[in-house]
N, C-alpha and C positions, 0 to 999 in steps of 0.2 A: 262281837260281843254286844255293841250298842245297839247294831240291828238286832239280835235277841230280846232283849233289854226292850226295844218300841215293841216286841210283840208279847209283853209282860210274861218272857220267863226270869227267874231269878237266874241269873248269869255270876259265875266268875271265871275271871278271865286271869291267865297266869303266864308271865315271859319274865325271861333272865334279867331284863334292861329296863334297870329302873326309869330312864327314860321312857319308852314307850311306855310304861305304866304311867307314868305323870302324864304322857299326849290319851292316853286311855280315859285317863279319868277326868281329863279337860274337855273333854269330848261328847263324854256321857254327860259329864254338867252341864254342857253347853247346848247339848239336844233336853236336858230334862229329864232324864231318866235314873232309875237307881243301878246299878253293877256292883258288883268287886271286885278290884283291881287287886293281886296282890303279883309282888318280885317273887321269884321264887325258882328254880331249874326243874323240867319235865320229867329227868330221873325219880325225882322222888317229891311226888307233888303229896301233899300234905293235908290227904284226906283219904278216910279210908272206908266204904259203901257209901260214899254219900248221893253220887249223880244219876240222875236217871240218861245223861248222856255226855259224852265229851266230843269236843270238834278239834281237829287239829287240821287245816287246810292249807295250801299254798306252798307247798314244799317245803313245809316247815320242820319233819321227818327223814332222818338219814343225816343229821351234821356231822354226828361225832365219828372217831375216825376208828373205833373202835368196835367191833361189832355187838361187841358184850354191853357197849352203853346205848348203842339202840334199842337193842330188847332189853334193859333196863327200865328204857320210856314204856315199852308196850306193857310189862309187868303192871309200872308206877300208874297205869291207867286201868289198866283189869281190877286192879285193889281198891282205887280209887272209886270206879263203880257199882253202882247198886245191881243184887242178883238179876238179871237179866237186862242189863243196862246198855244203849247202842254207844259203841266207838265209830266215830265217820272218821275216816281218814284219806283224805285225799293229795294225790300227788302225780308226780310226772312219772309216765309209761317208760320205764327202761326200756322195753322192744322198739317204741316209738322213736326214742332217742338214735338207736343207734340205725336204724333204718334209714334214721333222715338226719343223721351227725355234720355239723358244719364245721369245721376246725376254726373257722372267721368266719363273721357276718361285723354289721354296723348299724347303731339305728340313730335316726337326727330327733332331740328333742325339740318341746315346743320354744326353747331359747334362741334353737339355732346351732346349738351344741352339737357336736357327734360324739358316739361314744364306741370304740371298737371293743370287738368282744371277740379273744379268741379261748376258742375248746380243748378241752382234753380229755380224754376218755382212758382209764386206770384199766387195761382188759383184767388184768389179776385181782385188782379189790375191786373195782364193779363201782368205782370213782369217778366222777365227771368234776372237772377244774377247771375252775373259769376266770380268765383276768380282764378286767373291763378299764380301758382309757379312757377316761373323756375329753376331750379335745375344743378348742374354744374358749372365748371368757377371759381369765384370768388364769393360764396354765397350762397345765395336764393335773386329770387327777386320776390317781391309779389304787383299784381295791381288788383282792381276791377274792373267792368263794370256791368250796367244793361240797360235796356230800355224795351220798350215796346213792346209785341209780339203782333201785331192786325191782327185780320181776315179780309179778302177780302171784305167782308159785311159791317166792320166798316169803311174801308179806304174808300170804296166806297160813304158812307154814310158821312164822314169827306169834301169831295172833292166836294160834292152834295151841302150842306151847304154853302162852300165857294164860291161859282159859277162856279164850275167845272163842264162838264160834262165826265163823263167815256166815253173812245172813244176805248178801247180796254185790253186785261189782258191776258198776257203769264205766262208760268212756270218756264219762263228762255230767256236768249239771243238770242235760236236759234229759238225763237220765239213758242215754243211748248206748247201744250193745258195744260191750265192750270186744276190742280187736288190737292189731298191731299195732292199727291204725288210729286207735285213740291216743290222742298228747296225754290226755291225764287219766288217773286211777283213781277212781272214787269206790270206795270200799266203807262199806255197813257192817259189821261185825258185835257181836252183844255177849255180853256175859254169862257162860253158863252156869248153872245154879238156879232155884226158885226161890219168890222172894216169900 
């Protein structure tokens, strides 16, 4: 959002945790720029035609465990948008995942820390679960994560529903042809309707 923000769009930016919203908008103060930070949950974001685009990156798509509340997000973004408006959304390749699935791995940060990571993969809900130790310092610290690993077909099919149309799909940033073999899904999608 603040890299937006230095290329003078009007930005707002929305997450659940009012924390990151407080480091959000210390941030933007602190580069000089204007934003709008607001709390708020992705289900039912709190605008209706207003954006000429929305970004949601990072595997930030697929927490809820529910399938009905992720295409609640995808709706809460079509509505949110203006008539022919781009959705980016980008995330991790469920082909890619299970192709090259590690059940363990470990990575050492710059502390000196390690931090073990083992996987799981839900075959029936299409879930990947992940408990991370870290090791070192002052302890163990132990946090979970899962969400949803979807295929290109389902997301496609998610965004069609909502009144999305796909307007494009890379393997990554630098724009390259999407395969098995790409880690991530970066997907272009815009709202149909004229404005």
């Amino acid at each position: 959002a603040v890299e937006l923000a230095h290329r003078d769009y009007d930005v707002v930016g929305l997450d659940i945790n009012d924390r990151y919203i407080a480091l959000a908008r210390q941030l933007a103060e602190r580069e000089g720029v204007r934003a709008t930070f607001l709390t708020g949950d992705m289900r039912e974001i709190p605008f209706e035609s207003h954006f000429d685009a929305i970004i949601n990156v990072g595997t930030s798509f697929g927490f809820f465990d529910s399938e009905g509340e992720n295409r609640r997000v995808v709706k809460a973004v079509a509505k949110a948008l203006k008539p022919r408006g781009v959705f980016l959304l980008e995330m991790g390749n469920r082909d890619y995942y299970l192709k090259n699935f590690r059940t363990k791995d470990w990575r050492r940060i710059e502390s000196g820390r390690v931090t073990i990571i083992q996987n799981e993969f839900d075959y029936v809900r299409g879930r990947i679960g992940v408990v991370f130790e870290r090791l070192g310092g002052e302890g163990v610290e132990r946090w979970t994560h899962s969400w949803r690993a979807y295929t290109l077909v389902e997301v496609v099919a998610m965004l069609q529903k909502a009144g999305l149309a796909l307007s494009c799909v890379y393997g990554g940033w630098e724009r390259e042809k999407y395969s098995v073999d790409s880690r991530r899904m970066v997907i272009v999608s815009e709202r149909k309707g004229s404005g």
